[in-house]
C-alpha positions as CSV (number, residue, x, y, z in Angstrom):
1,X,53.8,3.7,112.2
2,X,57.2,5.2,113.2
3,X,58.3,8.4,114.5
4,X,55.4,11.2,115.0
5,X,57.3,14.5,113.5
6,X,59.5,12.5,110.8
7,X,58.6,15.6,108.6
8,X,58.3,19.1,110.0
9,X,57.5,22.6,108.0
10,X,58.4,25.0,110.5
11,X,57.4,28.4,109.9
12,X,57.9,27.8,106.3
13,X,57.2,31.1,104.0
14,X,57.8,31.7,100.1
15,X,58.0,35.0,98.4
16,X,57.7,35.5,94.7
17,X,57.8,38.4,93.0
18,X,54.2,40.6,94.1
19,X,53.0,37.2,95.6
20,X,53.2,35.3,98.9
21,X,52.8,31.7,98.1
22,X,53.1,30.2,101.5
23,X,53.2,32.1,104.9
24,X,54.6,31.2,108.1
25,X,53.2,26.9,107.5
26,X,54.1,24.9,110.2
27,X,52.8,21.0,110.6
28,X,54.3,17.6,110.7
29,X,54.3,14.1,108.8
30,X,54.5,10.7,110.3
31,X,57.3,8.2,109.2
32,X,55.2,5.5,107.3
33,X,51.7,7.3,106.9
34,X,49.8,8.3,103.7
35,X,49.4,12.2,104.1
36,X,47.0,13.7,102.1
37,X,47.9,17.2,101.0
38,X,45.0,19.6,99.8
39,X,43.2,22.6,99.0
40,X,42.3,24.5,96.6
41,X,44.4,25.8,93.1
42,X,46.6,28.4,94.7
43,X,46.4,27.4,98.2
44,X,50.3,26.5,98.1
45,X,50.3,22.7,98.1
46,X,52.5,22.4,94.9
47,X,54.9,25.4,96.3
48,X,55.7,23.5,100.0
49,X,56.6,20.2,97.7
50,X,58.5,21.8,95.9
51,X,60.3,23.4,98.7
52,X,60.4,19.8,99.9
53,X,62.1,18.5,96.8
54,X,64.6,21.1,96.2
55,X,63.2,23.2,93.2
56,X,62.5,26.3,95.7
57,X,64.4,27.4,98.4
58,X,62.2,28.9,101.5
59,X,62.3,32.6,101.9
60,X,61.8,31.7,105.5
61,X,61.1,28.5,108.2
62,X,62.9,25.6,107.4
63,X,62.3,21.4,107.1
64,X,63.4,19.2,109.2
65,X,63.8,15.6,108.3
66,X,64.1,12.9,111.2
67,X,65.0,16.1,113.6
68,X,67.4,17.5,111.6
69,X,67.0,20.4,109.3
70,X,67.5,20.0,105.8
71,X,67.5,22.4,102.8
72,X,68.2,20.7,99.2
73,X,69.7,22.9,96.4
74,X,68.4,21.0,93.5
75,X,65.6,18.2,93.3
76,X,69.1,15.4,92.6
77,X,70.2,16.2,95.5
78,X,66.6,15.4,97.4
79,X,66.5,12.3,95.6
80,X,70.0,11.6,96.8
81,X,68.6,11.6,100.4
82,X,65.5,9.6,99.4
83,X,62.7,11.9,98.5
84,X,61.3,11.6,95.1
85,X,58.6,12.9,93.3
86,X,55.8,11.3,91.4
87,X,54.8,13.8,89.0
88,X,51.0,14.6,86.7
89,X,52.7,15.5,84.2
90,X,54.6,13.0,82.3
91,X,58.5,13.1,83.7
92,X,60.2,10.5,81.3
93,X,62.0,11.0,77.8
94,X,60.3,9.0,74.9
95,X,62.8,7.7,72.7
96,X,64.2,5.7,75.9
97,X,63.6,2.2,76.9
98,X,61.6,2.1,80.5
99,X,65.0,0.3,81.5
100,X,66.9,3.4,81.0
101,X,64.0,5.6,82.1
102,X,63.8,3.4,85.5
103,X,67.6,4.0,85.8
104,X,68.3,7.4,84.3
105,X,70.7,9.4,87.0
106,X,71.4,5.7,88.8
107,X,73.2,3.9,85.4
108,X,74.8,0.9,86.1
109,X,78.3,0.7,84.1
110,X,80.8,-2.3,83.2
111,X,84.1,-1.6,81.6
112,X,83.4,2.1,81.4
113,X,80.0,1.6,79.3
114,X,76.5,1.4,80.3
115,X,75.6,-2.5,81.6
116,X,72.3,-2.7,79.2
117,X,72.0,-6.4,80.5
118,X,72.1,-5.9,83.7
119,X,69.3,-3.3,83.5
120,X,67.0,-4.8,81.9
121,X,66.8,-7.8,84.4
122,X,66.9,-5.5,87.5
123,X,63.8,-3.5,85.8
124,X,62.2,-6.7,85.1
125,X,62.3,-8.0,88.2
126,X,61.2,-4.2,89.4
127,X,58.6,-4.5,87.0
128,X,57.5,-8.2,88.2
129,X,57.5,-6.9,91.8
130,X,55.1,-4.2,90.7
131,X,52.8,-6.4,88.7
132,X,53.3,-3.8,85.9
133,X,52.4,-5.5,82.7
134,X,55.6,-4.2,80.3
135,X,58.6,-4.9,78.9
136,X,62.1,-3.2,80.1
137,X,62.8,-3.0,76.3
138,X,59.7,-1.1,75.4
139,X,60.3,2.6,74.4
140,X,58.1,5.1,76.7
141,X,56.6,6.6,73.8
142,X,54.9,3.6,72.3
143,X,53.4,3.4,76.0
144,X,49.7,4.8,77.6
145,X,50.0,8.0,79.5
146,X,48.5,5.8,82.6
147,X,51.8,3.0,82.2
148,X,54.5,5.6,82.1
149,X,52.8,7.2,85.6
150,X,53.3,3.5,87.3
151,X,56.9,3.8,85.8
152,X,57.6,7.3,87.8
153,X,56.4,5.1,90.3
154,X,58.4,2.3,89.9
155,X,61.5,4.6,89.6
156,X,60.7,6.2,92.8
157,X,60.8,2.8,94.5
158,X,64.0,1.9,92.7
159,X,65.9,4.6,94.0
160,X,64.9,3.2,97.4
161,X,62.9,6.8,98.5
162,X,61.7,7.2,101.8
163,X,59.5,9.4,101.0
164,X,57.7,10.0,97.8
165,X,55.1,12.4,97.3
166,X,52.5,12.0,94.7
167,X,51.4,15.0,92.7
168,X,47.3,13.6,91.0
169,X,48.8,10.3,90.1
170,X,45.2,8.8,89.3
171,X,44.6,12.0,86.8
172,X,45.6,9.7,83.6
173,X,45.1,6.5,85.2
174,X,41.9,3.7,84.1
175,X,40.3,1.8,87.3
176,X,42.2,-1.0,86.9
177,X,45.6,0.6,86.9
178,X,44.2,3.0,89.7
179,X,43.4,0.2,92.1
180,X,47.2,-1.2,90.9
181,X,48.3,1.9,92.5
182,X,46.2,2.0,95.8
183,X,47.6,-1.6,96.5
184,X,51.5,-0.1,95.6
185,X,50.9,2.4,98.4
186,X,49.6,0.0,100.9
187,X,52.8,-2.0,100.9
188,X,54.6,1.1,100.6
189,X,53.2,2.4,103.4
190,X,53.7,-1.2,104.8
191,X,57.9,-1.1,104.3
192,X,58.0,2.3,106.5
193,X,57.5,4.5,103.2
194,X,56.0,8.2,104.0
195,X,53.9,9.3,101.2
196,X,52.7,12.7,100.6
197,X,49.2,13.0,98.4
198,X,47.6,15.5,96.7
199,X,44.5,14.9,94.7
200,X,41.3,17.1,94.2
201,X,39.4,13.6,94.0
202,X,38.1,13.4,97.4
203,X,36.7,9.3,97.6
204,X,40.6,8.7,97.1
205,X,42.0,10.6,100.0
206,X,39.0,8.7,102.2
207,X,40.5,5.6,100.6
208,X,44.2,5.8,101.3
209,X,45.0,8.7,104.0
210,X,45.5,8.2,107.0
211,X,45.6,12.2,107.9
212,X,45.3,15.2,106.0
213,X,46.3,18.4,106.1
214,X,44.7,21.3,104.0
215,X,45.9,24.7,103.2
216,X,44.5,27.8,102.2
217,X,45.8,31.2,100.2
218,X,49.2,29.9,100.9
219,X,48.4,29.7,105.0
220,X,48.3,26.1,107.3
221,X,44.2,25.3,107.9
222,X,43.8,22.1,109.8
223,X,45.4,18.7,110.3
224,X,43.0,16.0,110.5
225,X,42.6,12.5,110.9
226,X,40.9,10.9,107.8
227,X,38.8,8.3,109.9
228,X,37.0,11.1,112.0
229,X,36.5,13.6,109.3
230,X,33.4,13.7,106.7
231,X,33.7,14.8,103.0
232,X,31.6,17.9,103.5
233,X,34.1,19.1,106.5
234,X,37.0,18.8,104.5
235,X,35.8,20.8,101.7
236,X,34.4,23.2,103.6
237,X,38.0,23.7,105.2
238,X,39.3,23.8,102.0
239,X,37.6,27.0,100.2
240,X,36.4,28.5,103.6
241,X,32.5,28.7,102.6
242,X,30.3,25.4,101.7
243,X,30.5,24.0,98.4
244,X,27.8,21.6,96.7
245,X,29.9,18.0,96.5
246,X,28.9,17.3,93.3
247,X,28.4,19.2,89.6
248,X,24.5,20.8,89.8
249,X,22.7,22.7,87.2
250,X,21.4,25.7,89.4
251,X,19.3,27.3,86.2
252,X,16.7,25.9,84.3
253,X,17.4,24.2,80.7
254,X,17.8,26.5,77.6
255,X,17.8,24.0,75.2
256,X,16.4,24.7,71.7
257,X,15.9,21.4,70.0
258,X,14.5,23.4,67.0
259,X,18.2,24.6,66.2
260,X,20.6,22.1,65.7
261,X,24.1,24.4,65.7
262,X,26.2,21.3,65.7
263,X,25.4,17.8,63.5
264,X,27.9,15.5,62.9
265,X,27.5,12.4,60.6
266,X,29.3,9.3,60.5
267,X,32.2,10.5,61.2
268,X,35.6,8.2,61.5
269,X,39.8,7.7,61.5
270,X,40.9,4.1,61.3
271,X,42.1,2.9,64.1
272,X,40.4,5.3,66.3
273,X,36.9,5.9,66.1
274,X,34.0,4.8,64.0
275,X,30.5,6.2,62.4
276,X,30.1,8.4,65.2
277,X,27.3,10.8,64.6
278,X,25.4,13.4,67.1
279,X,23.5,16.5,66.8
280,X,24.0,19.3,69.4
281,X,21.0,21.9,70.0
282,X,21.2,26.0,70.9
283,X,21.9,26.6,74.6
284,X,22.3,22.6,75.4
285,X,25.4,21.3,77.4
286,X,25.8,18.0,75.7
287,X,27.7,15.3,77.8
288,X,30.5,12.4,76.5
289,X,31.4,9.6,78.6
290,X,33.6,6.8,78.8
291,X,36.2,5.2,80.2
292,X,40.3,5.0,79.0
293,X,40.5,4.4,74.9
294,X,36.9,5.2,74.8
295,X,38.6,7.7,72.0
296,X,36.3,11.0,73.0
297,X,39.2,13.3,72.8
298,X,40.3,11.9,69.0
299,X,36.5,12.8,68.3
300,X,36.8,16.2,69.5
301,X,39.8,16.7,68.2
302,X,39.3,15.7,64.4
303,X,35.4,18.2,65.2
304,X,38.4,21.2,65.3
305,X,40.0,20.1,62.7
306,X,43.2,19.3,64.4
307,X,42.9,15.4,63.2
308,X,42.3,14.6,59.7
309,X,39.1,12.7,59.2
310,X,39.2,9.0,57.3
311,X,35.1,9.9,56.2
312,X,31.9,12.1,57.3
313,X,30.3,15.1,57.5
314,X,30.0,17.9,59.6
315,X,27.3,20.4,59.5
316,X,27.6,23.8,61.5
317,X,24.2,25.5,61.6
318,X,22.5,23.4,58.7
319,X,25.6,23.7,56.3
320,X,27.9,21.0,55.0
321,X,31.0,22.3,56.3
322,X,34.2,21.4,55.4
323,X,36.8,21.6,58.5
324,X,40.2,21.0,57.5
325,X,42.1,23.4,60.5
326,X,41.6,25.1,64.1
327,X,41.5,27.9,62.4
328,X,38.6,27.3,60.2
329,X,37.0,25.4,63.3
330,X,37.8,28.9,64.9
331,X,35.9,31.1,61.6
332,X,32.9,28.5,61.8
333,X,32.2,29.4,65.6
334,X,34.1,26.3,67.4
335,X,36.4,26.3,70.2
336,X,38.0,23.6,71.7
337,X,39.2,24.0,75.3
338,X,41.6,20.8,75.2
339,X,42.8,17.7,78.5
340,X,45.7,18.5,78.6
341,X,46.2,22.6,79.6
342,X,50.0,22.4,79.9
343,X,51.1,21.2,76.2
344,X,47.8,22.4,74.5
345,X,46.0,24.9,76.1
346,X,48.9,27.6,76.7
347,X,51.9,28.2,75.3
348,X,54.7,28.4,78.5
349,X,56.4,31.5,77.6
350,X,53.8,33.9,77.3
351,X,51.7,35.9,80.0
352,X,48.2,35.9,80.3
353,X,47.9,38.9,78.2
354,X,49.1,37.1,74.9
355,X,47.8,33.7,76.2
356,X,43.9,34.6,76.2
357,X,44.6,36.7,73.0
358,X,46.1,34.1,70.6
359,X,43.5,32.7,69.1
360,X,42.1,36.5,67.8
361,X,45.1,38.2,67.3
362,X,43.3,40.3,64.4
363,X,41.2,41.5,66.7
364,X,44.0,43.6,68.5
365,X,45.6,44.6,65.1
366,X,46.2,48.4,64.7
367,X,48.3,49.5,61.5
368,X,48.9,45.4,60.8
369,X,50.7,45.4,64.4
370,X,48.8,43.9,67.4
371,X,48.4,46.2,69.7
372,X,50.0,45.2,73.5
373,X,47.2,48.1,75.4
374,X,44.5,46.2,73.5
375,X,45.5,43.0,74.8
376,X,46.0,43.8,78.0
377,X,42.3,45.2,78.1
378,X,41.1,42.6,76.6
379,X,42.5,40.6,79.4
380,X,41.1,42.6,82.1
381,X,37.7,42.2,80.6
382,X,37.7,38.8,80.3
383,X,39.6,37.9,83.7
384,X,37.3,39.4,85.8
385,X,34.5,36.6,84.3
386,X,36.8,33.7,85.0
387,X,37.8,35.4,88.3
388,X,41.2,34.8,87.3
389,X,43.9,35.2,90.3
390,X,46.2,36.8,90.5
391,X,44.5,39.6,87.9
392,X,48.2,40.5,86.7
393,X,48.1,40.6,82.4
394,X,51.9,40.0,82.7
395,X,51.5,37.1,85.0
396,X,53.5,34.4,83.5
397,X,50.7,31.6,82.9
398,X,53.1,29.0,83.5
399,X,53.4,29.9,87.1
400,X,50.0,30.1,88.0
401,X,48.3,27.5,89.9
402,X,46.1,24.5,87.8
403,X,42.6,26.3,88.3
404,X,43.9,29.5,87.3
405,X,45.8,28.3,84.1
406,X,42.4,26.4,83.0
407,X,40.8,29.6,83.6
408,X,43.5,31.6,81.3
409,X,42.1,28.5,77.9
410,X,38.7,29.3,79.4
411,X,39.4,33.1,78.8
412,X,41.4,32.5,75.8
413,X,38.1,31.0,74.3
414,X,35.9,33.6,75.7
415,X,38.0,36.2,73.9
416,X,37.1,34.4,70.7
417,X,33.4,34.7,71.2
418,X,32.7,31.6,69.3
419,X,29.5,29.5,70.0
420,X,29.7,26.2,69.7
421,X,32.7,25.5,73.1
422,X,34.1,21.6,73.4
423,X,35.1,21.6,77.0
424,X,37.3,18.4,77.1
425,X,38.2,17.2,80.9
426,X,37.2,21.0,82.0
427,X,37.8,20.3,85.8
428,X,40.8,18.1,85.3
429,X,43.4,18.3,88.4
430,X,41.3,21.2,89.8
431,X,39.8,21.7,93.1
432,X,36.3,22.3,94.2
433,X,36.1,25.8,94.7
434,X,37.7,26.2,91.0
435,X,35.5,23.4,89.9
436,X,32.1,24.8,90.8
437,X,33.1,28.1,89.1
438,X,33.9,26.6,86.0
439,X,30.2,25.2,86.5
440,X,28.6,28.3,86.8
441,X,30.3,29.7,84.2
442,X,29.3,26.7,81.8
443,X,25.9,27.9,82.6
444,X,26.1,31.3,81.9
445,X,27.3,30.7,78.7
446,X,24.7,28.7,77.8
447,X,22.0,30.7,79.2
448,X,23.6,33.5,76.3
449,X,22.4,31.0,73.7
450,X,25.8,29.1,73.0
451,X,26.0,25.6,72.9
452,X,28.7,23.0,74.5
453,X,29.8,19.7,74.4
454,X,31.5,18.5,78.0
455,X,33.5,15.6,77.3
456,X,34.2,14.6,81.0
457,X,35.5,11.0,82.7
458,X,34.0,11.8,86.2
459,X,30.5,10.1,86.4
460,X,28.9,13.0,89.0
461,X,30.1,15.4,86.8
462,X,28.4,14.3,83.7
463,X,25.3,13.5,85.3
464,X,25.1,16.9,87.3
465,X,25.8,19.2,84.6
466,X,24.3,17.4,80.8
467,X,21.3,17.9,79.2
468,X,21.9,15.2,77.1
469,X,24.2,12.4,77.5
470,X,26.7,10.1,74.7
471,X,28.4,7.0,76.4
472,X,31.7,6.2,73.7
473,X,33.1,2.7,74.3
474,X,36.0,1.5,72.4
475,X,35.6,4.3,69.3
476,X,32.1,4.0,69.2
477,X,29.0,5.7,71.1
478,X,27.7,3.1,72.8
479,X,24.2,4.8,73.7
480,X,22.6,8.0,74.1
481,X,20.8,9.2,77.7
482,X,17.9,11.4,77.9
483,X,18.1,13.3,81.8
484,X,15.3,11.6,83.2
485,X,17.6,8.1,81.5
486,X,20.7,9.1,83.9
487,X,21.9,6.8,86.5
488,X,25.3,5.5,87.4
489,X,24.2,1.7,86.7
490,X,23.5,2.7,82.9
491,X,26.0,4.9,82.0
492,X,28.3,2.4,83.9
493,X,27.1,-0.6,81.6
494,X,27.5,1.0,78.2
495,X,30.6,2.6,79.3
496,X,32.1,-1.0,80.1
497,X,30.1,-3.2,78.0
498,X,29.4,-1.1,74.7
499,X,26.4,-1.7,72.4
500,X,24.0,-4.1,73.3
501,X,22.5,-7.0,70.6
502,X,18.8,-6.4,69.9
């Protein structure tokens, strides 16, 4: 490992408007060591990176870099010095090749025009040297979500980065592709690379850091070193209090296996998922599992009416329902809080206010104009059950942490009332503190006599907080789990092996 303080926060603060993000952090980074970043939504992790990387400037403290101090004015300019960026959310543009994705801002001309052969054949031999299984003339959106996040890898490494921090790069990621990625780091770390890693999965930062640091309400915690340090300490230095490591019902089962709310028969789309049929009971928190293209979400999905159905039947409390929209998934009681917040859960120009109340605008109506004191209300109300922070109705969603804009779809759907709630991926990219709110809330909602289905690809999750368990492999449900039927082996087997013969 090279120098001790290659990377040095010093004293670092950031200001925003009736918020103090981070204040007065100060720690270092080693050249060549995985560095775990962490704590909880809010804590500031995601502000100091992007301090890092040139998107904010620091309201005070500076960063030095190999003892000098540096402050970028744009995240081009970080790059320029070798600090890149491996982002959750997907950072490429689709109708490009992963050839001139891998190259975008570093084009290689000849005669004035772009050299398209020579491109291909270094990302090829990029590609090779990654063992990432795809072609340089593929188009990134024919690609998985999990391929293009090795490609913001591979670009990172082809713009020869010294350091590259990694922002929940496992998020989209299947095993396979994950343990891909854990070997890419190794040799990274190997060639002298620093990396910088945030994840809320904890089993990963015991896998590939060599020290973490946590933060807190924007302020520096600890530094520790990852071989002394236990998964209960570091948690509990994450949200200050201790925290159950796992998902745990706390209240007793209200399941009503007299009322079926939700049955669902046969239901398929061609190519995606077939005869898949379930009943869901009054005040039962009904589980999904399975791994990447088990095809969970597409079910969900075409349940709200937001994917058109090939053949099937749904029935909401009894009655043959026809569902051919959200919004008549929305007047039949059913809300779908989707994976992916950012492009489906919120829309980035409004403010919590106008967030939480799109889905019941009618609701705020006065003299056929919605009225802005109602929603505001209305956001108060239904913030203080999600414990949203900060409380602000004009807060601009977009710029609150992960936890918090989960807990703005949460509210949104609380707002509707609606009693049947699909909570796809609900803790997905959020930490433990948030995560174990989100559980408690689950069961209070339950124990008011609604009903949810918790599609979820975490295993302890699952387990921890379902009544009832479906394990979906390749489209179809592969078997169905009783409580007293959970363990990891099982669910593991019909996740990866489907249904069994005989």
């Amino acid at each position: 490992m090279g120098k001790e303080n290659y990377i040095e926060f010093s004293h670092v603060t950031k200001v925003f408007p009736g918020c103090k993000a981070l204040n007065d952090v100060s720690f270092s980074i080693k050249e060549g060591e995985v560095h775990a970043l962490l704590g909880e939504n809010g804590a500031g992790k995601s502000t100091l990176l992007n301090i890092l990387h040139g998107v904010f400037l620091p309201t005070d403290g500076e960063i030095r870099i190999d003892g000098e101090p540096k402050r970028f004015a744009n995240a081009n300019e970080a790059l320029r010095f070798g600090i890149a960026k491996v982002h959750q959310e997907i950072n490429m543009v689709p109708e490009l090749t992963v050839a001139q994705n891998i190259m975008l801002g570093m084009e290689k001309t000849k005669g004035g025009l772009l050299n398209g052969s020579y491109m291909e054949k270094e990302t090829e031999k990029l590609l090779k040297r990654l063992r990432i299984n795809i072609s340089p003339s593929d188009k990134i959106r024919n690609l998985s979500v999990g391929q293009i996040q090795l490609l913001q890898i591979a670009k990172a490494i082809y713009s020869n980065a010294r350091v590259i921090s990694f922002d929940e790069p496992t998020a989209s990621l299947s095993s396979e592709e994950t343990e891909l990625l854990f070997s890419l780091i190794e040799e990274l770390k190997q060639d002298g690379v620093t990396i910088i890693y945030v994840s809320h999965r904890m089993d990963e930062i015991f896998k590939v850091a060599n020290r973490a640091t946590v933060l807190r309400d924007g302020a520096y915690i600890q530094t520790f070193d990852v071989a002394n340090l236990t998964k209960e300490e570091l948690v509990k230095s994450m949200v200050g209090r201790d925290v159950a490591m796992f998902a745990k019902r706390l209240k007793p089962s209200r399941v009503d296996k007299s009322k079926v709310v939700l049955e669902v028969k046969n239901l398929s789309i061609n190519n995606q998922f077939h005869d898949i049929s379930f009943k869901l009971y009054k005040g039962e928190i009904l589980g999904f599992f399975g791994l990447v293209g088990a095809k969970r979400t597409e079910v969900m999905k075409a349940i709200f009416g937001a994917d058109k159905l090939d053949s099937g039947e749904i029935y909401v409390n009894g009655v043959l329902t026809k569902i051919a929209s959200p919004n008549e998934a929305i007047s039949k009681g059913i809300g779908l809080i989707p994976e992916n917040r950012k492009t489906e859960g919120f829309i980035k120009v409004m403010n919590n206010s106008d967030n939480i109340a799109l889905p019941t605008l009618k609701k705020f109506e006065t003299n056929h104009f919605t009225s802005y004191k109602k929603r505001l209300k209305n956001c108060e109300e239904i913030g203080k059950i999600v414990d949203l922070k900060p409380k602000d109705p004009e807060f601009m969603t977009d710029n609150l942490s992960g936890g918090n804009q989960q807990k703005v779809v949460l509210a949104k759907w609380l707002s509707t009332n609606v009693d049947i709630m699909i909570f796809d991926e609900p803790t997905k990219g959020v930490d433990v503190g948030a995560k174990s709110e989100i559980y408690n809330l689950m069961e209070e909602l339950v124990e008011q006599g609604k009903s949810i289905i918790m599609v979820s690809s975490e295993m302890t999750e699952v387990i921890g907080m379902s009544d009832r368990m479906f394990v979906m492999h390749l489209g179809e449900i592969a078997g169905e789990l009783q409580r007293e039927e959970f363990s990891e082996e099982t669910i593991a087997m019909a996740a990866l092996e489907g249904k069994r013969n005989g």
